[in-house]
C-alpha positions as CSV (number, residue, x, y, z in Angstrom):
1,X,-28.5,23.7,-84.4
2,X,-28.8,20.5,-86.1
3,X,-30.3,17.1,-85.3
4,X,-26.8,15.5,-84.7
5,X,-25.8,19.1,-82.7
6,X,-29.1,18.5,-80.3
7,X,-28.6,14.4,-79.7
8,X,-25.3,15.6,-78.6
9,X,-26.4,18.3,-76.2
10,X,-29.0,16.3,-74.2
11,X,-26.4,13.7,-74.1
12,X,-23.6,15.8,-72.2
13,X,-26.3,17.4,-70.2
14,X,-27.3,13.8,-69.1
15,X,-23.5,13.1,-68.2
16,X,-23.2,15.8,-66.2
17,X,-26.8,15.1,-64.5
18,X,-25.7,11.9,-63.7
19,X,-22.3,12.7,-62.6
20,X,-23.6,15.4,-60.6
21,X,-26.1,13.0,-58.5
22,X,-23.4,10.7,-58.3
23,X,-21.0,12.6,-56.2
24,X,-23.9,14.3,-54.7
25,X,-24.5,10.7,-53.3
26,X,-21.1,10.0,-53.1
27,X,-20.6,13.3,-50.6
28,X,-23.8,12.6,-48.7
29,X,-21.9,8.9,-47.6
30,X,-18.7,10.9,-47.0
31,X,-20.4,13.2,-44.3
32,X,-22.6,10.3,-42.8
33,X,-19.1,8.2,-42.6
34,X,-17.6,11.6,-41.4
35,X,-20.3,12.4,-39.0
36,X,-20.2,8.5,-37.3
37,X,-17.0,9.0,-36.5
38,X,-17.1,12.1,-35.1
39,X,-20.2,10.6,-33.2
40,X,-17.3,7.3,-31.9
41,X,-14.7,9.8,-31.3
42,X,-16.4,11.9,-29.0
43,X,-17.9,8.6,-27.3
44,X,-14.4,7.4,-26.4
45,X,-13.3,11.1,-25.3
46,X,-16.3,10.7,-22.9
47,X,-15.2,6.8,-22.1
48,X,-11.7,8.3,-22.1
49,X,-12.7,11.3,-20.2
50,X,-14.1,9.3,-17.3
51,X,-12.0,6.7,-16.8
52,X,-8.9,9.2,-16.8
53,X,-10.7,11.4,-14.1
54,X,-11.2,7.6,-12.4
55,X,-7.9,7.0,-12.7
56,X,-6.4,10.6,-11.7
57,X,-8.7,9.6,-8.2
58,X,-7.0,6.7,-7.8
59,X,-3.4,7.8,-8.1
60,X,-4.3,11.0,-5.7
61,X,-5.6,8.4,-3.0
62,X,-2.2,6.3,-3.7
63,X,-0.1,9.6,-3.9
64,X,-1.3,10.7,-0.3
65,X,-0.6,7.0,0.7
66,X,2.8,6.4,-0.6
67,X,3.4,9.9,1.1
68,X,2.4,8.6,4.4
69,X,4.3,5.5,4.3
70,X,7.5,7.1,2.9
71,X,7.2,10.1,5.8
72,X,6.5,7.4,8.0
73,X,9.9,5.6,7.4
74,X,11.6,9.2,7.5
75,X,10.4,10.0,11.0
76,X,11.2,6.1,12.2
77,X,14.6,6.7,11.0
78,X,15.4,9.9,12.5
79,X,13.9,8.6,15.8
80,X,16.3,5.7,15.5
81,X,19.0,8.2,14.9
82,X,18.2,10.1,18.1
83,X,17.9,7.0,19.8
84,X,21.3,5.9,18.9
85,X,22.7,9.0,19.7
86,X,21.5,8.5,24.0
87,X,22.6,5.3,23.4
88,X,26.1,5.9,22.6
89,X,26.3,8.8,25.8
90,X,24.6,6.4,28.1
91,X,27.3,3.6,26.9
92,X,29.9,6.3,27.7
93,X,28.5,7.5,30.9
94,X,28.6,3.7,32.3
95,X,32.1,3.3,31.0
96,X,33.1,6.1,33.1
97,X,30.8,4.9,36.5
98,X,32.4,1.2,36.1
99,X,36.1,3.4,35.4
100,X,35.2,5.2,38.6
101,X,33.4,2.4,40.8
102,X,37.0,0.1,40.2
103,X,39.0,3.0,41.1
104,X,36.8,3.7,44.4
105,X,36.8,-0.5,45.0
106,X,40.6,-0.7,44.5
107,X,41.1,2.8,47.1
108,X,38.9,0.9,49.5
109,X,41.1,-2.6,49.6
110,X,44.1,-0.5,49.9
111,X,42.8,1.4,52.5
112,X,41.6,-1.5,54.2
113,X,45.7,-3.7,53.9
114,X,47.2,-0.1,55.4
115,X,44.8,-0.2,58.4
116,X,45.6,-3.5,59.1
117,X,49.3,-3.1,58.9
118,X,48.8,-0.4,61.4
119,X,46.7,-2.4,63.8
120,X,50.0,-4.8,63.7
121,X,52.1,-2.1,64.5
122,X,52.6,-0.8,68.3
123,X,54.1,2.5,67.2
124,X,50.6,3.2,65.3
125,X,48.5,5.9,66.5
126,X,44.7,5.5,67.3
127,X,44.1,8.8,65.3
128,X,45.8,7.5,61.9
129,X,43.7,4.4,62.2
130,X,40.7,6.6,62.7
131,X,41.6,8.6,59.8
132,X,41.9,5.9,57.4
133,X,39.0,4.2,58.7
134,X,36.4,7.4,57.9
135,X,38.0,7.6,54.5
136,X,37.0,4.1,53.8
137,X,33.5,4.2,55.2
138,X,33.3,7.5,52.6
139,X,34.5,4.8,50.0
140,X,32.0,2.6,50.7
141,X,29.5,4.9,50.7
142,X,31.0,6.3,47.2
143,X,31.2,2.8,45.6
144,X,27.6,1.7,46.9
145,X,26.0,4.9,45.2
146,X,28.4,4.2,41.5
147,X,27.2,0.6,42.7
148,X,23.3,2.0,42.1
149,X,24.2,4.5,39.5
150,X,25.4,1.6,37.1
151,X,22.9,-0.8,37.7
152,X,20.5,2.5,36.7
153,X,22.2,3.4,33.7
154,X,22.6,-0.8,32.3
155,X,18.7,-1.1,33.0
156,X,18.1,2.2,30.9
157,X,20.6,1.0,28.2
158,X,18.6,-1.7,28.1
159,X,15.6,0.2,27.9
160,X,16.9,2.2,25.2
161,X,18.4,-1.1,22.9
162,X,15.2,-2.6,23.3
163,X,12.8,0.7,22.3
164,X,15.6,0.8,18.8
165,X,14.8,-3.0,18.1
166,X,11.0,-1.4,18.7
167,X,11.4,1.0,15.9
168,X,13.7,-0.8,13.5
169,X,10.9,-3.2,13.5
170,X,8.3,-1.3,12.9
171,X,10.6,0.8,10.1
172,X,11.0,-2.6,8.3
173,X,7.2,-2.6,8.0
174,X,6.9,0.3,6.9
175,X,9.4,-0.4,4.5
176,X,7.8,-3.8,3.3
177,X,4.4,-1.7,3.0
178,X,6.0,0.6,0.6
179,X,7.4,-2.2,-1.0
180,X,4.2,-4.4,-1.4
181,X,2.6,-0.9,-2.8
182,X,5.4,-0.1,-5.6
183,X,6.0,-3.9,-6.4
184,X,3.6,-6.2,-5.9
185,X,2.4,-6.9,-9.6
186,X,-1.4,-7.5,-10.0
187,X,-3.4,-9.0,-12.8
188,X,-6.2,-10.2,-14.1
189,X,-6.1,-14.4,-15.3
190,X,-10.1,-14.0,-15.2
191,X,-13.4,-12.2,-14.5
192,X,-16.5,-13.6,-15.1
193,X,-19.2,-11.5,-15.1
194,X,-23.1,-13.3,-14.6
195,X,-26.8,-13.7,-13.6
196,X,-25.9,-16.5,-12.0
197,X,-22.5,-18.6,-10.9
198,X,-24.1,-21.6,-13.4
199,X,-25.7,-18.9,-16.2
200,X,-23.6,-17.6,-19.6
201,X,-20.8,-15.1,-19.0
202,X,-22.3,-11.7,-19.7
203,X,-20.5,-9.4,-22.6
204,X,-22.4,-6.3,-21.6
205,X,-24.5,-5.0,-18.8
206,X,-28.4,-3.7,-19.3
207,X,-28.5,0.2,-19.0
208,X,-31.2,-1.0,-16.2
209,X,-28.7,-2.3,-14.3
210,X,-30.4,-6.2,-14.0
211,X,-29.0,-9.4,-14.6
212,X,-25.4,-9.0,-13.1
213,X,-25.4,-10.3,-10.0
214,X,-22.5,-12.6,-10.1
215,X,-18.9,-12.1,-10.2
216,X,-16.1,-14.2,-10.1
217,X,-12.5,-12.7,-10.5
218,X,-9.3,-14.6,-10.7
219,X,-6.2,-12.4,-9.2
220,X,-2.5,-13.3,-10.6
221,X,-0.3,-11.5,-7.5
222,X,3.8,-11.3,-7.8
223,X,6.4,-9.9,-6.0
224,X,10.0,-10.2,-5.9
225,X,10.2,-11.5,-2.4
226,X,7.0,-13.9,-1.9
227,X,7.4,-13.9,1.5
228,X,6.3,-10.3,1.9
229,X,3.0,-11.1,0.5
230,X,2.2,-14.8,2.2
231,X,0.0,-14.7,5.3
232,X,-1.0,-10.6,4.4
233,X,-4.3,-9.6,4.6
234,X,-5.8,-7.9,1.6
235,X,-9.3,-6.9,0.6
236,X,-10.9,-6.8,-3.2
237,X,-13.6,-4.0,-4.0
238,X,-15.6,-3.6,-7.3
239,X,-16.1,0.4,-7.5
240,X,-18.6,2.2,-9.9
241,X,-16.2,4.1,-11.5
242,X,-19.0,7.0,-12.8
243,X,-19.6,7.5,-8.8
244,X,-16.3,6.9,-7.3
245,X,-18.2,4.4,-5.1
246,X,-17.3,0.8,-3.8
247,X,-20.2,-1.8,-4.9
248,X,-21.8,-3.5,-1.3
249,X,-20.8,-6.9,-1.3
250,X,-24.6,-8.1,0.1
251,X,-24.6,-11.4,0.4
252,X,-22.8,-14.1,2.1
253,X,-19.3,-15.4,1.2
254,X,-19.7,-19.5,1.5
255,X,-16.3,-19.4,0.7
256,X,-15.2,-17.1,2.8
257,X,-17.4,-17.6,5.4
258,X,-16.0,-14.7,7.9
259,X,-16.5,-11.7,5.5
260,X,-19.9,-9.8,7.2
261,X,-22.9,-8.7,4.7
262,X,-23.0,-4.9,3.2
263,X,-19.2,-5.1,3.6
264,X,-17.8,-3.5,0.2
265,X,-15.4,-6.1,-0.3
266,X,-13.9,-9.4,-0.1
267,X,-11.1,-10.4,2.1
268,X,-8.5,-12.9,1.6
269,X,-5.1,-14.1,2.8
270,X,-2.1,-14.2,0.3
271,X,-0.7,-18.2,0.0
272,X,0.8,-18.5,-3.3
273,X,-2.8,-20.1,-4.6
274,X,-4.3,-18.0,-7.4
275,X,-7.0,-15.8,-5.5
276,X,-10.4,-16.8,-6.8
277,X,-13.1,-14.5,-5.3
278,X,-16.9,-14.1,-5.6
279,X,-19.4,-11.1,-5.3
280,X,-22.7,-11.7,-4.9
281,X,-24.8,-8.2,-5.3
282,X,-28.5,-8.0,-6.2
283,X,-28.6,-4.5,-6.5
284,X,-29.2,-2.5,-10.2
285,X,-25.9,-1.4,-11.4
286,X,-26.9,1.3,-13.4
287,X,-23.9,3.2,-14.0
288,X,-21.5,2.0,-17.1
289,X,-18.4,1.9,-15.9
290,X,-16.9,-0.1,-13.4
291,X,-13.5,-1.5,-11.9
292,X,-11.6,-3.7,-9.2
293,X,-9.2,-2.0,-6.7
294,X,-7.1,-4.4,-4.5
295,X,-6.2,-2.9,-0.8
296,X,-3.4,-4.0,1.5
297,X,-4.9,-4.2,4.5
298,X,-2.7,-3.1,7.6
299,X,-3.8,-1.9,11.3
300,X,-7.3,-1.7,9.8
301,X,-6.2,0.2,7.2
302,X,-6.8,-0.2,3.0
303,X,-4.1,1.1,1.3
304,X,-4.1,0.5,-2.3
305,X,-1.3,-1.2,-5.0
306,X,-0.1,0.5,-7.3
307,X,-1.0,-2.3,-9.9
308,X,-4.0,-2.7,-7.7
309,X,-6.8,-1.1,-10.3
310,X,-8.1,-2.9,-13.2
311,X,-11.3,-1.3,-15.4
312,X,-13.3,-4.7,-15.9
313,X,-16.3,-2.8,-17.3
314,X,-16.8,0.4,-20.2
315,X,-19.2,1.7,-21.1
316,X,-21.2,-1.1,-20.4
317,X,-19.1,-3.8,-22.2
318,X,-17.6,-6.3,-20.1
319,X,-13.7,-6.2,-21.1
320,X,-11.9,-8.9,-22.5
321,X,-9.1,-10.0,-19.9
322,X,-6.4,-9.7,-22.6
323,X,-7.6,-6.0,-23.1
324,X,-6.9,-5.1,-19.4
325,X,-3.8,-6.4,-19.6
326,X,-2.3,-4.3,-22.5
C-alpha cells in the first residue's frame, strides 16, 4: 500500500471512530431521556394510582348515600300511597254514616209528627202510640251511636290528613337532599396553604410534615334553587388522602367561635357570602397527598356532594386553583 493509500486508511478509520463515539454518546442520552421518563411516568401512575383509589372511596361512600336518600324517598312515597288509600275508605265510610245518620234523624221527626197526630186523635189506640214511641227511642239510640261513629271516623281522617302532610314533608326533604347532593356545584375561588395566616403561601409541603399549619380555603357554592342551600348546615374536612383519614381541626375557630377542638372539620351556614374558612393544625402532615370534602350536614348526619371533593395537594405540591378546576 502506498503513502497516499495509508493517509487515506487512518483517515476513514478516524471517521468511523468518531462517528462511532458520537452515536455511542448520542444513544447513551437517548436511554437517560428514555429512562427519566419512564422514571415520571410511573410517578404519575403512582400519583394517578392513589388518587383514583381516593377517588373510587369517595364515590362508594356517595353511592351508598345517594342509595339511602333515593330508597328513602321510595319508601316515603309508597307510605303516602297506602296512606291515601285509608284515606279515601275512611272518606267513604263517613259518607255512608252521615247518608245513614240523616236517614235515621229524618225516620225519627217523622216518627215523632205521626205520634202527635195520634195523641190528637180520640180514635187512636194507646198500643199504636206505644209502638211508634219504642221505634223512635231505637232511632235515637241508632242516631246517637252514627252520632259517635262520625265524630270517630272525622277525628281519624283527620289523623290520617295530618300524618300525609307528615310524610309529604319529610319526602320533600328527602327530595331537596338528593337534590343538594347531585346539584349543588362546588369550587375552589382559593386555598392558601401556610406556616402562618401572615407567612408566604406554601408551593409544596416538607416530606417531614412541618411548616403547614395554616389553611385558608375559599368555597364558590351554586345551585339552581338558592333557597335550598341558605340557612343549611354544612361541614368542610381536609382528608389525607394516602390514609383515607380526615385531618383534626386542633385549634380554635375565632371565626367560628362554636366549632369544639379535635373536631375534623369546620362548620358553616350557607348565606350567599362566599364561604371563607380556616384550619389551624399543628400536627406533621407527613403523607403527600391531600384533599377537601364538603358534607351536608342533616339529623347529625355528613353526607357528601357530589362536587363536594377537590385534591388541593399531590404529591406534595400544593395545586394551583385553576388546576383543580379543569
Amino acid at each position: 500500500m502506498g503513502k497516499v493509500g495509508i493517509i487515506l486508511a487512518i483517515s476513514v478509520l478516524l471517521a468511523i471512530s468518531s462517528f462511532t463515539y458520537f452515536q455511542y454518546q448520542t444513544n447513551e442520552k437517548l436511554v437517560h431521556q428514555q429512562q427519566s421518563d419512564i422514571d415520571m411516568l410511573a410517578k404519575m401512575v403512582k400519583i394517578d394510582f392513589r388518587e383514583n383509589m381516593s377517588l373510587k372511596h369517595q364515590n362508594n361512600q356517595l353511592i351508598q348515600q345517594l342509595a339511602i336518600v333515593r330508597d328513602s324517598i321510595q319508601w316515603y312515597k309508597g307510605k303516602i300511597k297506602s296512606l291515601e288509600g285509608k284515606l279515601y275508605r275512611r272518606e267513604k265510610e263517613i259518607k255512608s254514616l252521615k247518608s245513614e245518620l240523616s236517614n235515621s234523624q229524618n225516620r225519627f221527626f217523622t216518627l215523632e209528627n205521626e205520634i202527635n197526630q195520634l195523641k190528637t186523635k180520640a180514635s187512636s189506640s194507646q198500643e199504636q202510640i206505644s209502638v211508634l214511641e219504642m221505634e223512635k227511642n231505637k232511632l235515637l239510640s241508632q242516631s246517637d251511636s252514627l252520632y259517635r261513629a262520625h265524630h270517630q271516623q272525622m277525628e281519624l281522617l283527620k289523623a290520617s290528613k295530618a300524618e300525609i302532610v307528615e310524610y309529604q314533608t319529610k319526602q320533600l326533604k328527602q327530595e331537596d337532599i338528593q337534590s343538594l347532593i347531585e346539584n349543588t356545584q362546588v369550587s375552589l375561588k382559593n386555598v392558601l396553604i401556610r406556616t402562618a395566616p401572615n407567612s408566604k403561601n406554601l408551593n409544596k409541603i416538607k416530606k417531614n410534615g412541618k411548616a403547614w399549619y395554616y389553611t385558608e380555603i375559599h368555597l364558590d357554592m351554586n345551585h339552581p334553587n338558592t333557597d335550598l342551600l341558605l340557612d343549611e348546615e354544612f361541614v368542610l374536612k381536609i382528608i389525607d388522602l394516602d390514609t383515607n383519614q380526615p385531618i383534626s381541626y386542633v385549634e380554635k375557630n375565632p371565626i367560628f367561635p362554636e366549632s369544639d377542638q379535635n373536631t375534623e372539620g369546620v362548620l358553616f351556614n350557607y348565606d350567599t357570602n362566599t364561604p371563607i374558612l380556616y384550619f389551624y393544625n399543628t400536627e406533621p402532615k407527613t403523607s403527600a397527598n391531600y384533599g377537601i370534602q364538603l358534607y351536608y350536614l342533616h339529623d347529625g348526619k355528613e353526607i357528601e356532594l357530589l362536587t363536594g371533593f377537590h385534591q388541593i395537594i399531590r404529591d406534595r405540591k400544593v395545586r394551583d386553583v385553576f388546576e383543580m378546576k379543569n
